[in-house]
N, C-alpha and C positions, 0 to 999 in steps of 0.2 A: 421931880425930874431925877433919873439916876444915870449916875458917871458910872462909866464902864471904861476901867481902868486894864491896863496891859498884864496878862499872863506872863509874859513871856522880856527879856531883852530884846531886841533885833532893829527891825528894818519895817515900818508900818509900808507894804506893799498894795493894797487893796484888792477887793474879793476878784476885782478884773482878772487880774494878774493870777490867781491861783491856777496849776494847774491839774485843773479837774470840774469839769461840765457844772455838776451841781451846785459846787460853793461860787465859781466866778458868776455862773448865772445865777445867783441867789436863791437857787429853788431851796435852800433850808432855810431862807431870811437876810437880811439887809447886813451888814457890818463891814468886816476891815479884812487882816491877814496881816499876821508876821512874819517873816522871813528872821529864825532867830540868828542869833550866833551861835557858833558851832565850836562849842565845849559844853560835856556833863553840867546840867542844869536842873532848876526845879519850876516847875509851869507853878502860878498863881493863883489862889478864886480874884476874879474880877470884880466881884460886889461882894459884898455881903448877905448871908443866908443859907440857905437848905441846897447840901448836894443833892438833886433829883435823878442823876444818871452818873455811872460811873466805871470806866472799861480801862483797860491799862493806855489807852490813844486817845482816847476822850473821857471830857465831863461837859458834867449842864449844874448850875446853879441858880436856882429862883431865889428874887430877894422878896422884899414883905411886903412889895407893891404886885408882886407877881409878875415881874420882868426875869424871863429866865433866859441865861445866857451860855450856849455852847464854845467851849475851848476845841478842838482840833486838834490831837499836837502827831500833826505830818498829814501825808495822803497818802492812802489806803494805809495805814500803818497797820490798820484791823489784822492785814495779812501776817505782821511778825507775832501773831498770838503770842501777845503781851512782853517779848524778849526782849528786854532791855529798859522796858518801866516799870517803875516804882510807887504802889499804890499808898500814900500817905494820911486818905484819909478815908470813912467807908462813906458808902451809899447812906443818906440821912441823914448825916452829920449836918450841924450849923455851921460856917467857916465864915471869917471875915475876910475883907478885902487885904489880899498881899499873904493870905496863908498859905504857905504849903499845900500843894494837893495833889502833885505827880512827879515823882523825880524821874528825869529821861538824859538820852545825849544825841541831841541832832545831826552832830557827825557820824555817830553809830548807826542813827537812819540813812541819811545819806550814802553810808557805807554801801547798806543794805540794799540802796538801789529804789529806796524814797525818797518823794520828798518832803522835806523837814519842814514846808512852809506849813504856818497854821492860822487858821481862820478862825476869827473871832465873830458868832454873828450874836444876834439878837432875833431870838427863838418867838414864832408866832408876833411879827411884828412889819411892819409898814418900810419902806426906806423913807418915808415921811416922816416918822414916828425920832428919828435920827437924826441929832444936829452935831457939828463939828466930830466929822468924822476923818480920823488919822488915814493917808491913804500913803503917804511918805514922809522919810526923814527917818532919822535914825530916831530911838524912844527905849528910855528904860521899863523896867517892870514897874509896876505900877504909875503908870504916866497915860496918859485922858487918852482912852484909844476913841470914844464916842461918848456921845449922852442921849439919853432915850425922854423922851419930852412926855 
């Protein structure tokens, strides 16, 4: 079983709550959403393992069971071609759970007329496959956002 541990500080909101079609209706896969707090931050890897994707708004991290996990951080942020994040670490790398891996500042998206909410899911997987999953309450970085059975 692997814990999938929080990116991010904030607000566990769940995928209902996001807004944007594809992650509340799960068509990328099952998981949560953080709503962070808004001051200059740094998003986390979630597990342990291989960066397999990496864009200045998102990453995906496979661990060694082959549970790969996309981070989110905002919606549509794709559109600020990359202003304002900070890539920490490259495409390939190993990282462990709670490293470094994107420095950003969700009020600087918000500024911008995004939203800062980010969705945590669990890439190629079941919402079966997902037990104790965070949907509220407040939650620090690395605090049990899910576990993938």
């Amino acid at each position: 079983m692997t814990t999938v541990s929080s990116p991010l500080a904030g607000r566990a909101i769940g995928l209902a709550a996001v807004p944007d079609p594809v992650f509340s209706g799960a068509m990328v896969g099952p998981g949560t959403a953080i709503d962070p707090v808004r001051r200059p931050t740094v998003a986390v890897s979630p597990v342990d393992g291989v960066v397999v994707s990496l864009h200045p708004h998102a990453f995906a991290v496979v661990d060694d069971e082959g549970h790969g996990v996309l981070t989110h951080l905002g919606i549509d942020t794709v559109q600020l071609n990359g202003e304002g994040f900070e890539l920490l670490v490259a495409k390939g790398d190993t990282v462990t759970r709670g490293q470094d891996v994107i420095r950003w500042n969700p009020a600087a998206v918000e500024e911008a007329g995004k939203s800062p909410v980010c969705p945590v899911v669990a890439l190629e997987a079941t919402a079966e496959a997902l037990g104790e999953v965070a949907e509220s309450g407040d939650i620090e970085a690395g605090g049990t956002l899910f576990t993938w059975k």
